[in-house]
N, C-alpha and C positions, 0 to 999 in steps of 0.2 A: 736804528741807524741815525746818528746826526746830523742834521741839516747843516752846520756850519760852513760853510765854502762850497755844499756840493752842489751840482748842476741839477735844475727840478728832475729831469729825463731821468740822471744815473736816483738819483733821491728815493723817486718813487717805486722805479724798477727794482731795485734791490731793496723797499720793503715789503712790497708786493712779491717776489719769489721766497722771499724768509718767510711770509704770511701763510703761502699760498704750500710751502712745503711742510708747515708744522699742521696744514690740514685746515685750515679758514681758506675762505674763497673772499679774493675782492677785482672788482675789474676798474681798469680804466674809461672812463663817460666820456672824456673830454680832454684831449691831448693839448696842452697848453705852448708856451714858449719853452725849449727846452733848456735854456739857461739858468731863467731865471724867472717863468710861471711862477706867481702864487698858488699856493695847491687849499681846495674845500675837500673836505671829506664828510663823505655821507654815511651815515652807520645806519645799514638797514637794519632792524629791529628783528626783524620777519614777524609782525603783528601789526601789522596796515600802519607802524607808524616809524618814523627815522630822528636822530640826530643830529645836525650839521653844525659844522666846527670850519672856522675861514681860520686858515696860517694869520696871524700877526709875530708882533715882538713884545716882550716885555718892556716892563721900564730899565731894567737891567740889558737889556739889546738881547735875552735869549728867548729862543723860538716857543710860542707859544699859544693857545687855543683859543678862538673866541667863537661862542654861539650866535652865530647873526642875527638868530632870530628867539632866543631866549634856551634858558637852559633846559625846558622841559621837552618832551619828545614831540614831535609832530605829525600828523596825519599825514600820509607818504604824497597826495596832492597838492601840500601845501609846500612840502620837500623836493617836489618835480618843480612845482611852477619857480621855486627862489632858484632850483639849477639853473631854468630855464632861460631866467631875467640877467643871472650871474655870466651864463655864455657869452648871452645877445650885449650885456654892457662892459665885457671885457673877455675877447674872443684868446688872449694869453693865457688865462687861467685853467690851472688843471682840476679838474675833475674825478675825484676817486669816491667809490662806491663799495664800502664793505658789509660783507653780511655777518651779522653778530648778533648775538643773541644778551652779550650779555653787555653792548655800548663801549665795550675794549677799543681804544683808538689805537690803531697798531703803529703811529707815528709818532715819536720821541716829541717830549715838551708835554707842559701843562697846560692844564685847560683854565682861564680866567674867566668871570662875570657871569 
């Protein structure tokens, strides 16, 4: 579903039930602002270790991925603690956790750097 104009709340919710109905599981960590939250998404690996992808924008202004902390996967402590620092320094941001096995980001847009 595309982000363009929607509200993070309706955003997430309807990718999260399309996710969640074709048979993946992801839950919400962190209820953000419901306007207009930036949304992280964590991709849990299910092997002690995760991907994390912050919302940005292209240079062309369309929605897409940045790994905050590099492109390779990470050890899931090191995954909790950047959630955790992400909350504490911006209590808007939404937090979404999915479980994947194979790093499928189930939100529209490209992943950069």
């Amino acid at each position: 579903m595309p982000r363009d104009r929607l509200p993070s709340a309706l955003w997430v919710s309807a990718t999260l039930r399309q996710l969640n109905a074709s048979g993946g599981f992801a839950a919400v960590v962190n209820k953000g602002e419901p306007e207009s939250g930036v949304l992280v998404v964590r991709l849990n690996l299910l092997n002690g270790t995760s991907h994390l992808l912050s919302e940005t924008r292209d240079l062309d202004g369309g929605l897409a991925w940045l790994p905050p902390l590099g492109p390779e996967p990470l050890p899931d402590e090191k995954a909790d603690a950047y959630v955790e620092r992400t909350m504490a320094r911006d209590p808007d941001v939404w937090i979404v956790e999915v479980e994947t096995r194979d790093g499928k980001n189930p939100f529209d847009g490209k992943t950069i750097g």
